[in-house]
FIGU-848843 format. One record per residue: x, y, z of N, C-alpha, C in turn. Coordinates in steps of 0.05 Angstrom, whole numbers, plus 32768, in hexadecimal, padded with zeros to 4 digits. Layout:
REM FIGU-848843
XYZXYZXYZ/...
***
This chain:
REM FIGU-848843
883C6FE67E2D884D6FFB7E36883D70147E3B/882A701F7E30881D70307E32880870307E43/880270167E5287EE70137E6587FD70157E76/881D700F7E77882B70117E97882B702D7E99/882A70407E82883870587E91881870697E96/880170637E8787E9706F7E9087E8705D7EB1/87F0704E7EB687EC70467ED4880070517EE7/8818705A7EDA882D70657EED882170847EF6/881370977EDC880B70A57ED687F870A67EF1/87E1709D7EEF87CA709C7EFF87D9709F7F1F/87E270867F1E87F1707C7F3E87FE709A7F47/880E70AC7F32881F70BD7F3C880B70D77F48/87F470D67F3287E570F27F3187CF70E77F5C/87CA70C97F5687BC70C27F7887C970C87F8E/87E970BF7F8987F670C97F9C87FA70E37FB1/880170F37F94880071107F9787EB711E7FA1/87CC711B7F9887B871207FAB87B1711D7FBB/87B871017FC387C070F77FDF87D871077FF1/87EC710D7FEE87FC71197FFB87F671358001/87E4713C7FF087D971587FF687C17157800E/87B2713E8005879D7142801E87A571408032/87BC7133803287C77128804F87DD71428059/87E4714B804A87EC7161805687D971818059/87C67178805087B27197805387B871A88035/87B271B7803787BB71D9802587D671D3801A/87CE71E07FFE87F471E47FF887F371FB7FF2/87E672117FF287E7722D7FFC87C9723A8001/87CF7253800487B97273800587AA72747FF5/878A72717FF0878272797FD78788728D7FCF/878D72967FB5879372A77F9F877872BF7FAE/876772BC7FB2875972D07FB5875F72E77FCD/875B72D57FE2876972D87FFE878572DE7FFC/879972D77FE887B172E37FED87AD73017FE0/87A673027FCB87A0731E7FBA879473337FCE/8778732D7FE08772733B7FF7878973418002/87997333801387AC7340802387C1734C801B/87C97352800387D5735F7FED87C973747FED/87B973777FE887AA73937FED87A573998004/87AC738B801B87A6739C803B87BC73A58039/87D07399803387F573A1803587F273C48029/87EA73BB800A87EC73D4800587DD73F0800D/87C473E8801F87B573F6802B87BF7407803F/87D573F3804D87D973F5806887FA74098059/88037407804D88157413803D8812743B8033/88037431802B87F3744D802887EB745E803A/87E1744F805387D77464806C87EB745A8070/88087463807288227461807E882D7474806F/884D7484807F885874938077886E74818064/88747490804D887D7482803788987476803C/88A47476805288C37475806188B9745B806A/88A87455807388A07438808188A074238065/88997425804D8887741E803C889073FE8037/88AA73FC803F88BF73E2803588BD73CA8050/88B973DD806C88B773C9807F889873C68089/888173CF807A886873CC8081886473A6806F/885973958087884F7378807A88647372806F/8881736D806F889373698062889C734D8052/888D7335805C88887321805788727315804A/8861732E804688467335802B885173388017/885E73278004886A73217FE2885E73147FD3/884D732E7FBF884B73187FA08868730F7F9C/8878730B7F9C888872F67F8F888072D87F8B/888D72CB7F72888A72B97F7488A372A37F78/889D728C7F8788B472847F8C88C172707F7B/88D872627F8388EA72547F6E88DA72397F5F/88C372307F6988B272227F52889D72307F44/889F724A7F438893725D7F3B886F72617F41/887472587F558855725C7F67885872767F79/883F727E7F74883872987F8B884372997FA5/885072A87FB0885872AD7FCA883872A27FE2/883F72937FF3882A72867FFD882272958011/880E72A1801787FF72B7802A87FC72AA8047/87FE728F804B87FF727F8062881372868065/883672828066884172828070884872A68076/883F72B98071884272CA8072884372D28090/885072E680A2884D72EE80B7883172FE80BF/882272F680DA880B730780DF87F372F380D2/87F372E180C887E672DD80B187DE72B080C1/87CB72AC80C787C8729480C587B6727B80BD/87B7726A80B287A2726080A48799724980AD/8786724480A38772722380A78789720E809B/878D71F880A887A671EC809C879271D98086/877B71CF8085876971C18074876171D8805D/875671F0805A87557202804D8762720A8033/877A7211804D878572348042878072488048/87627249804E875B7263804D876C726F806D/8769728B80678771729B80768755729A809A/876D729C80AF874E729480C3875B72A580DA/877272B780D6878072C880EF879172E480D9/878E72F180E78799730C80DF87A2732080F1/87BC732280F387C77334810B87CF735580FA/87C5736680FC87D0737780EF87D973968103/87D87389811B87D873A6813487F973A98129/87F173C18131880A73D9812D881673D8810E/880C73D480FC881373DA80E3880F73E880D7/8807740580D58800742180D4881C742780DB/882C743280D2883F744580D08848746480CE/883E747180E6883F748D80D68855749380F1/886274B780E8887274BC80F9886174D28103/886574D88129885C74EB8135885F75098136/885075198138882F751B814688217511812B/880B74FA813187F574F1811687E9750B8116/87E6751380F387E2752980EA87C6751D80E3/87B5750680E387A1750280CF879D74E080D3/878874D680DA878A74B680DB877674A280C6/8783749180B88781748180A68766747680AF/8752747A80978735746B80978738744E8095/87377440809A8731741F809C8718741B8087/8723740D8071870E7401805B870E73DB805D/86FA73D6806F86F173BD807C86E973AE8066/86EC73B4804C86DE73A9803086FC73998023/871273A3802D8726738A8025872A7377802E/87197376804D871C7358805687077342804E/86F77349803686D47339803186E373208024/86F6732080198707730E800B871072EE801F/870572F98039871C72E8804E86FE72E1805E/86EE72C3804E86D772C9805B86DB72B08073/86F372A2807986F1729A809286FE729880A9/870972BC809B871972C880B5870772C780D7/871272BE80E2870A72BE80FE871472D68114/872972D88113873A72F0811F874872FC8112/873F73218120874E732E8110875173478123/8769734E81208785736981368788737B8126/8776738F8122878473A7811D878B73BC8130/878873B28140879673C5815A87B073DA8157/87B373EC816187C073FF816187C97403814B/87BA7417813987B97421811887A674378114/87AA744F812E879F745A8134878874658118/8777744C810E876274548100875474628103/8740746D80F98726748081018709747880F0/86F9748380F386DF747880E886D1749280DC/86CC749480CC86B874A080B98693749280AD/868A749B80B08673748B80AF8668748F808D/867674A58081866F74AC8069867C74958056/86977498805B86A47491804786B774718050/86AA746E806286B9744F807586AC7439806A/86B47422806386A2740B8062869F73F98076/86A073F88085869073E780A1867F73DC809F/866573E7808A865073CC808E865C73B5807C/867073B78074867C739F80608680738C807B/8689739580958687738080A2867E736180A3/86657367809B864C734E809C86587337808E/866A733F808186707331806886897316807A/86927320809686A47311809F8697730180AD/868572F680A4867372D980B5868272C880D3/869B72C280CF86A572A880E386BE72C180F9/86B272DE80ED86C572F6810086BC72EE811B/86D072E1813386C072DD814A86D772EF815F/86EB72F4815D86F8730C816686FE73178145/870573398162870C73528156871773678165/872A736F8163873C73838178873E7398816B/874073AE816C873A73C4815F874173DB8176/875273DC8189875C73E4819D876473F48192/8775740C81A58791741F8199877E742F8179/8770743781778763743F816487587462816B/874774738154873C748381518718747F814E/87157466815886F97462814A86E174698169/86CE7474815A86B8747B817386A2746F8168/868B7473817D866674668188866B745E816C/866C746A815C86557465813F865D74508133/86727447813C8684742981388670740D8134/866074118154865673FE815C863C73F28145/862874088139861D73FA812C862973E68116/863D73EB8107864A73DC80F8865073C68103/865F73C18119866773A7812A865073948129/863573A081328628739381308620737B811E/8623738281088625736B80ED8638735880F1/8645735180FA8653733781018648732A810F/86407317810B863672FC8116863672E58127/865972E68120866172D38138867572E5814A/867672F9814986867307815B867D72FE817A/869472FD818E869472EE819C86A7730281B2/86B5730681A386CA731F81B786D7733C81A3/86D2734C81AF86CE736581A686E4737481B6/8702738481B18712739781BF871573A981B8/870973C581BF870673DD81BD871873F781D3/872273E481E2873273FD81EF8744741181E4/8747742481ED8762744081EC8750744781C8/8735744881CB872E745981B98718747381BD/870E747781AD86FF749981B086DE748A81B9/86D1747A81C886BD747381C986AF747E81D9/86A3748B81DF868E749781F68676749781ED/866274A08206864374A68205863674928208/861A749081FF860A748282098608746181FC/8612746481E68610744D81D58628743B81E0/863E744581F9864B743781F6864A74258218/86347429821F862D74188239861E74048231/861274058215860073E98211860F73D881F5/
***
């Protein structure tokens, strides 16, 4: 009796890992979801506090009715490696919330995405960011190895941008329009 149920045992636990391979991921890594938990709240913060409830609204620690983490894949904006999990697309244009005339534009700290290392694409487009060279982290860039687009359009960012870009590796396509870029650095 005890050998049938260590074999029902086994059989049930093969199955189950089987059904998982065969279906890919059964969620977000924990790391990579926590990252975008903190872009939410990032992106929260450089927002006027009236927005604060419809910024990423489908970004929930909750957990759900088998009491597992809210899954960061299915989240909106948000898409993943179906073999993974990991996070490999990130839409985040127009998620900056402030009301007009912008009195002041939100620094972009590029050090919460190091978490999301095989993000491929990423939209922050129109979030009218700006760049600081003091207090910005941009060379964290480097850190996004498989970054092969980047849109960054609709922005505050100028020249001094570019050396940072540089550290990406596989960048492949680069969108910089409707921002502050001029001079000489920006013909080569």
């Amino acid at each position: 009796m005890e050998t049938s149920f260590v074999r029902l045992s086994i059989s049930v636990i093969m199955i189950t890992v089987l059904m998982n391979e065969m279906h890919g991921y059964k969620a977000c890594l924990e790391t990579e979801r926590t990252a975008l938990l903190q872009i939410k709240s990032f992106f929260i913060s450089a927002s006027d506090i009236e927005y604060k409830d419809s910024i990423l609204s489908s970004w929930v620690d909750d957990d759900d009715d088998d009491g597992m983490p809210s899954d960061c894949c299915h989240w909106q904006r948000v898409k993943c490696n179906a073999t993974t999990g990991r996070v490999m697309q990130l839409s985040l244009k127009n998620t900056t919330r402030l009301n007009y005339p912008y009195d002041w534009f939100p620094l972009l700290n590029m050090s919460l995405f190091h978490p999301l290392e095989e993000l491929q694409s990423l939209d922050l487009s129109v979030n009218i960011f700006t760049y600081d060279s003091k207090v910005a982290a941009y060379d964290s860039l480097r850190s996004l190895k498989q970054l092969k687009i980047l849109v960054l359009g609709h922005n505050y960012f100028d020249d001094s941008i570019f050396s940072y870009l540089n550290t990406l590796p596989s960048l492949c396509t680069l969108i910089l329009h409707w921002n502050r870029i001029e001079g000489s650095q920006t013909n080569q």
